[in-house]
C-alpha positions as a printed Julia matrix, in Angstrom:
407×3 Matrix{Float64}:
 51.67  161.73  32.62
 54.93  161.13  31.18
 58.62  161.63  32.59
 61.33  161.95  29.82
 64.89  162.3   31.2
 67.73  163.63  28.9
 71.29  162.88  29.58
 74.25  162.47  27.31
 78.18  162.94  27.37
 78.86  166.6   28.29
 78.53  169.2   25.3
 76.28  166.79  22.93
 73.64  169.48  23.39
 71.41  167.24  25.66
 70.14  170.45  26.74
 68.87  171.99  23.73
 67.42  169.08  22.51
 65.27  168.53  25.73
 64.37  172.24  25.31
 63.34  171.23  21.58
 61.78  168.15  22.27
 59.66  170.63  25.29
 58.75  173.26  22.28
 57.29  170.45  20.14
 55.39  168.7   22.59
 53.64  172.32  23.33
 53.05  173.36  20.08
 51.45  169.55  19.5
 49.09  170.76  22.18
 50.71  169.02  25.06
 50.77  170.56  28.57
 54.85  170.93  29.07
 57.1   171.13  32.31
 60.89  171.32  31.18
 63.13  171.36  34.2
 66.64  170.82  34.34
 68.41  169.01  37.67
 71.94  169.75  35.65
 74.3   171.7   38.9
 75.72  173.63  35.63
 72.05  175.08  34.7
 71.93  176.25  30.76
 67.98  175.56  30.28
 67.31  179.34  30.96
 69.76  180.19  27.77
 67.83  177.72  25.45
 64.88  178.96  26.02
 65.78  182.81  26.73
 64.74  183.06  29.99
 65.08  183.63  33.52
 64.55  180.37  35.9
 64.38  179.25  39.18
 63.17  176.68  41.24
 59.46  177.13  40.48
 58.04  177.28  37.16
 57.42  180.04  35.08
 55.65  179.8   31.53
 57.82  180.89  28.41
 56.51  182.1   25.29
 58.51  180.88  21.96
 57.63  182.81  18.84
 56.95  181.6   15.67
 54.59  178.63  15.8
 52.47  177.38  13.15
 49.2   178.58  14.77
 51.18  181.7   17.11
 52.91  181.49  19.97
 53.75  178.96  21.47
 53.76  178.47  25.31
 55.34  176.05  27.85
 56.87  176.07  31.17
 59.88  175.79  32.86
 62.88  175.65  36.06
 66.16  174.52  36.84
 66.35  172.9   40.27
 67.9   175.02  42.88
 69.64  172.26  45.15
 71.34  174.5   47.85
 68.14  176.06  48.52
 66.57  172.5   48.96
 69.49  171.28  50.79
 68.78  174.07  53.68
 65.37  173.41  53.34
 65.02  170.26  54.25
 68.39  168.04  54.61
 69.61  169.64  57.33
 66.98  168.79  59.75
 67.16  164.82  58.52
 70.61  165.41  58.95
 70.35  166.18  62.64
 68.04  162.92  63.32
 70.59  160.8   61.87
 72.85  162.39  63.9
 71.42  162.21  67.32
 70.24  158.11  66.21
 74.16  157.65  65.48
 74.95  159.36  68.95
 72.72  157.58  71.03
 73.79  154.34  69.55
 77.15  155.02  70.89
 78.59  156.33  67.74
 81.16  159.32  68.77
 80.15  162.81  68.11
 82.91  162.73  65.21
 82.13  160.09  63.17
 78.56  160.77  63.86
 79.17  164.19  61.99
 80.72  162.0   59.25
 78.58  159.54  58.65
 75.55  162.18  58.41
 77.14  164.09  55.31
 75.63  161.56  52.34
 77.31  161.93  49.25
 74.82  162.41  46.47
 72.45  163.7   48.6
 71.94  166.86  46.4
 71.22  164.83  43.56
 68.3   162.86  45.69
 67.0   166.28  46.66
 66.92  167.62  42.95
 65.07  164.09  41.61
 62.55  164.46  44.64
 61.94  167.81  43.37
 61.29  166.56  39.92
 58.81  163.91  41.46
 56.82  167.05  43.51
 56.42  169.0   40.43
 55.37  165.81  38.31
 53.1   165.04  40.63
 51.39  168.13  41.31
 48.94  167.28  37.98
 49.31  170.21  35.59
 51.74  168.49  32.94
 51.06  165.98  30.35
 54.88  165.61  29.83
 57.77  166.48  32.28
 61.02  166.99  30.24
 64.2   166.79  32.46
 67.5   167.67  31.43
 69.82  165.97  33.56
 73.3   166.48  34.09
 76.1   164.8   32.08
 75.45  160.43  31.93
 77.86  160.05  34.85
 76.44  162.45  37.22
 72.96  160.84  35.88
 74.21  157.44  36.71
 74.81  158.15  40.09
 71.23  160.1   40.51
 69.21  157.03  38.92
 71.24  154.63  41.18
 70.79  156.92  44.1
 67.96  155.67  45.73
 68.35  152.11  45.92
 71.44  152.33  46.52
 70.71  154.82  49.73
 67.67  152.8   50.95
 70.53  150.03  51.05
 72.58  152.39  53.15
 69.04  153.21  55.71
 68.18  149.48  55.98
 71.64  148.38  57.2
 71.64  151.39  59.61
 68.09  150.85  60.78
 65.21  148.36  60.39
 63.26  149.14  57.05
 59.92  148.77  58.97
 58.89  152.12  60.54
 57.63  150.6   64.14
 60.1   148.45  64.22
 62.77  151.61  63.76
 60.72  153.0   66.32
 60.98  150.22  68.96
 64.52  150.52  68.47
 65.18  153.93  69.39
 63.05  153.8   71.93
 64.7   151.05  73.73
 68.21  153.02  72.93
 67.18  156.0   74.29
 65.21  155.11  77.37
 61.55  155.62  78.06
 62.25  159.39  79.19
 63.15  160.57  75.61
 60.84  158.91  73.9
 58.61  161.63  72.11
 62.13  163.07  70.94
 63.06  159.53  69.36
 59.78  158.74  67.63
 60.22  162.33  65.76
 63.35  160.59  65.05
 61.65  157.48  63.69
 59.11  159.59  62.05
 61.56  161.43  60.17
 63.79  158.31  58.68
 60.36  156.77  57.88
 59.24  159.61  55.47
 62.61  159.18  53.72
 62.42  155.39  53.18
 58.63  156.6   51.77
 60.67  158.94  49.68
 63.48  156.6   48.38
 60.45  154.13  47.55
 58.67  156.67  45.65
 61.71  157.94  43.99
 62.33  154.35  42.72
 59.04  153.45  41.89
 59.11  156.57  39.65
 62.23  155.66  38.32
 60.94  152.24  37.08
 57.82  153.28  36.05
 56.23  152.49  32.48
 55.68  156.32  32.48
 59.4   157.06  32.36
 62.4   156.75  30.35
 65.94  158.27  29.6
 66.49  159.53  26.29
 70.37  159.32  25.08
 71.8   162.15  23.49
 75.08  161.64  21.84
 77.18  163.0   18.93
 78.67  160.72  15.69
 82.39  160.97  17.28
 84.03  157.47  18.33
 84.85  158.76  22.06
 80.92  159.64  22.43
 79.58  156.17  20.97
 81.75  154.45  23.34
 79.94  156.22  26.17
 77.08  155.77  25.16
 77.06  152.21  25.05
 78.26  151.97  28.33
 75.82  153.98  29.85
 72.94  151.72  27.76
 74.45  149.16  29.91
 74.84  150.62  32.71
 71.04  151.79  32.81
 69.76  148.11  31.7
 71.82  146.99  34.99
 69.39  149.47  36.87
 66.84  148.16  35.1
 65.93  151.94  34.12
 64.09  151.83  30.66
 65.96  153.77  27.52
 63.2   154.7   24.95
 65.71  156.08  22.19
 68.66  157.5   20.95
 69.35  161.34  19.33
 72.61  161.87  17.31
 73.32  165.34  17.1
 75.47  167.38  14.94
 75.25  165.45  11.82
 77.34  167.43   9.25
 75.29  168.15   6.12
 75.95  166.21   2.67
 77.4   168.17   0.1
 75.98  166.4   -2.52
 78.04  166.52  -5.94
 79.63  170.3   -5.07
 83.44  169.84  -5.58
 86.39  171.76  -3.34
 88.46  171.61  -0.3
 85.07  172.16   2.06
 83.06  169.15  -0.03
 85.75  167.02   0.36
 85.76  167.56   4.02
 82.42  167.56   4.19
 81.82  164.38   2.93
 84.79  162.75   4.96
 83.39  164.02   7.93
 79.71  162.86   6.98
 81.45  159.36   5.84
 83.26  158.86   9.61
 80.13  159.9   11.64
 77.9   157.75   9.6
 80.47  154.5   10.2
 80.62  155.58  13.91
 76.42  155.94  13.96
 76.29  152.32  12.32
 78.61  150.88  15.27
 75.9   152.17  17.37
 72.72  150.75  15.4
 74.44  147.34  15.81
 75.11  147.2   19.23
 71.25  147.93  20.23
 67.83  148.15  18.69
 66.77  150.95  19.94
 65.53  154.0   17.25
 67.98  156.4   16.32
 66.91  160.24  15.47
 69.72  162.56  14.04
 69.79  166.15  13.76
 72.3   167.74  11.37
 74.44  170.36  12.96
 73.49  174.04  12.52
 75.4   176.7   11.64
 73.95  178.9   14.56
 72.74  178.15  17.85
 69.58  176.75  17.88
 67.75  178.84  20.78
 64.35  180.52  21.43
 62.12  180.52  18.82
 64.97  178.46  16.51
 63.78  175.16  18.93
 60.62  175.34  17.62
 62.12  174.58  14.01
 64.8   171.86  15.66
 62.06  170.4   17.11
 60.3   169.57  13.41
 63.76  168.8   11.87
 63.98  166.16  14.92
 60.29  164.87  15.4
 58.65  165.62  11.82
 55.01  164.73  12.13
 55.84  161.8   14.64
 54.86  161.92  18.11
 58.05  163.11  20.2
 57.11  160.45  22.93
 56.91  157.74  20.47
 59.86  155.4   21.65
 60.79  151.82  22.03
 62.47  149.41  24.68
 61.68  148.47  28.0
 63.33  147.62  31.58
 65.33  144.64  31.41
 63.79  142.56  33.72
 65.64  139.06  35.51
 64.03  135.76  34.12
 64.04  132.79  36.16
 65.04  129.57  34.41
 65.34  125.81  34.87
 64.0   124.1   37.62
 63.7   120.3   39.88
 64.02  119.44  43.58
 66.58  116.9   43.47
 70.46  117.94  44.38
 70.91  117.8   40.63
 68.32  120.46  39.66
 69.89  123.85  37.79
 68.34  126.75  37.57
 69.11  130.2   35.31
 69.05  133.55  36.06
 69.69  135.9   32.69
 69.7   139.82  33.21
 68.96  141.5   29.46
 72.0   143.81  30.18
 73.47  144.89  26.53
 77.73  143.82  26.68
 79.75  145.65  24.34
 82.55  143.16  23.0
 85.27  144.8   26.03
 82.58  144.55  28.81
 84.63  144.25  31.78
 82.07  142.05  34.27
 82.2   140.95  37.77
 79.94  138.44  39.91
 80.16  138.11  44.21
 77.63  136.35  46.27
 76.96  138.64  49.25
 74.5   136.4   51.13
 71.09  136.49  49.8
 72.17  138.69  47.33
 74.33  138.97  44.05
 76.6   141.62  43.01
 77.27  142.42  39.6
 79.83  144.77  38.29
 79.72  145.71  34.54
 82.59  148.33  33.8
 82.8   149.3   37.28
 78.98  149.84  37.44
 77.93  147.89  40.51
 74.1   146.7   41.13
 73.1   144.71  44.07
 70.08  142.14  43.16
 68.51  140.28  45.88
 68.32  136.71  44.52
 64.68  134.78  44.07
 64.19  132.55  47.09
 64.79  129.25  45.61
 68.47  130.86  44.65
 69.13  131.72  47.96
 69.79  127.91  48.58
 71.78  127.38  45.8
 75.25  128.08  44.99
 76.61  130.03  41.65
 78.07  127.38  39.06
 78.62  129.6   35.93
 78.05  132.53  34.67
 77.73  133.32  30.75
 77.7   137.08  29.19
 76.83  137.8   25.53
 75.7   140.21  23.5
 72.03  139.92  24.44
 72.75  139.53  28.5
 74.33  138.21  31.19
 73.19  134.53  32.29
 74.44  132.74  35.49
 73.78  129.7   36.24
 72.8   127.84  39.94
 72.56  124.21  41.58
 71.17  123.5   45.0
 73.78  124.14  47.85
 73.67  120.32  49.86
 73.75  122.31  53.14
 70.82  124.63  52.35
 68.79  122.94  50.32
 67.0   120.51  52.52
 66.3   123.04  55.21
């Protein structure tokens, strides 16, 4: 089973091309979930018809051998949010309380920003995993609310493990120690509870860097866009979340050798978005699709037709690229030993990065995009020396730390 999640600047149309990229895959024969965790919900327009939080099948018209059928939600996070955060909520709470934290900032600290986004990508993972699709489709939000969401899980398992222990009896010892051995049963339902969400934030990860998944980038040929875009192919490789391709939409159409004020624009317009779409192609090697820009809105049974403009007789999961992963370099025992440690991250020319050593782990910041990587444990004995970043990655460099190194 496959997880495609499409994001883009907002208004690029992410939307209806995961909606056309859905249609395709089902009229190819595929078994389709398309499910949008966007808070501004517009999947139900593309398709022409009413969502909710549980998927319902949609018929499109007009498919080569009839109609053609897939199915489809958009990710009700309030509802979730009632469901089940508020009863997580109160565990924290009463941990926080009984570790001495006042009732105030115990009410503060238990309101998790994000936390709607981590309830809408858990509800992706449920409906993924319940077996019925070949493909799940999701249209995400716009790339900085998707950001966030990808980062959201390591980044709150960070948050649990520096509140808690990460190992579930060991949580449990804890609170029952803090609470006293009359309360007990009350605290291991507390234990219980933050153990099934570091299971959760595991899974969510796990899914996140899975083979199976990828982000698809949806962007338009405009200068403003492109600049986004390869910021947020950056800012995913530092996640090490794997991009599979690219989708420029809104290509204007060639006018070919018609003369007049509207061919002239035309083919100034085509000529800018083409030199903006070749500043992209240079700056990664990932495969570009375009679409050219209709001249009315491409939904219902008009995806089915965007979806063979965009795909042709290509598979629509065909893609390329994988997760940058960190590469370990150099090597010795002596005090004069070096060692590497290169991150694939892509660096546009006005990358704006940052390096801190936070212990046993190292922070990098690339365009205010922060990542926290725990360091291999020969580096942990070592002390940064360098650090070079190119077009092709970031690569810093380490020597043995005398007062570590012997230990």
């Amino acid at each position: 089973m496959r997880i495609l999640l499409f994001t883009g600047k907002g208004g690029v149309g992410k939307t209806t091309l995961a909606a056309a990229t859905s249609a395709r895959l089902a009229e190819r024969g595929q078994k389709v979930l398309a499910v949008s965790t966007d808070p501004a919900h517009s999947l139900g327009d593309a398709v022409r018809a009413a969502l909710t939080g549980e998927p319902r099948e949609v018929e499109l018209l007009g498919g080569s051998d009839g109609p053609v059928r897939l199915h489809a939600a958009e990710v009700q996070t309030r509802g979730l949010l009632d469901q089940t955060w508020n009863e997580l909520r109160e565990h924290l709470r009463t941990v926080l309380l009984g570790a001495g934290v006042s009732e105030l900032d115990a009410e503060e600290l238990t309101h998790l920003p994000g936390v709607e986004d981590l309830l809408a990508l858990s509800e992706v993972r449920r409906l993924a995993e319940t077996g019925l699709w070949d493909t799940v489709v999701v249209d995400c939000g716009p790339t900085a609310e998707t950001l966030r969401l990808l980062a959201l899980p390591e980044s709150l398992s960070g948050y649990l493990d520096r509140l808690f222990p990460a190992h579930r009896r060991v949580v449990r010892g804890l609170l029952a120690g803090v609470a006293g051995s009359e309360n007990v049963e009350r605290w291991d339902a507390v234990a219980d509870a933050l153990g099934r969400l570091a299971d959760r934030l595991l899974g969510l990860r796990r899914m996140l860097l899975s083979e199976n998944t990828a982000v698809r980038l949806v962007l338009t040929p405009e200068a403003v866009v492109a600049a986004e875009t390869r910021r947020t192919l950056t800012a995913l490789a530092l996640q090490q979340v794997r991009v599979d391709g690219l989708i420029a939409n809104r290509l204007v159409p060639h006018p070919g050798p018609a003369r007049g004020e509207a061919a002239h624009w035309l083919r100034t317009r085509r000529r800018e978005q083409e030199a903006v779409l070749a500043g992209v192609r240079e700056a990664t090697e990932l495969p570009m699709r375009t679409v050219l820009h209709r001249a009315s809105e491409p939904v219902g049974a008009a995806l089915l037709e965007l979806g063979a403009e965009l795909y042709g007789e290509q598979d629509p999961l065909a893609g390329a690229g994988s997760a940058p992963e960190l590469e370990l370099g150099g090597g010795g025992r002596s005090l004069d030993a070096e060692y590497t440690l290169r991150l694939a991250v892509p660096l546009h020319e006005d990358a704006e990065v940052d390096l801190v050593r936070i212990g046993d782990e190292l922070a990098i910041t690339v365009d205010g995009r922060r990542r926290l990587l725990a360091l291999p444990a020969v580096l942990r004995r070592c002390a940064v020396t360098g650090a070079v970043a190119a077009d092709d990655g970031l690569v810093v460099t380490f020597r043995p730390d005398p007062g570590q190194w012997m230990r």
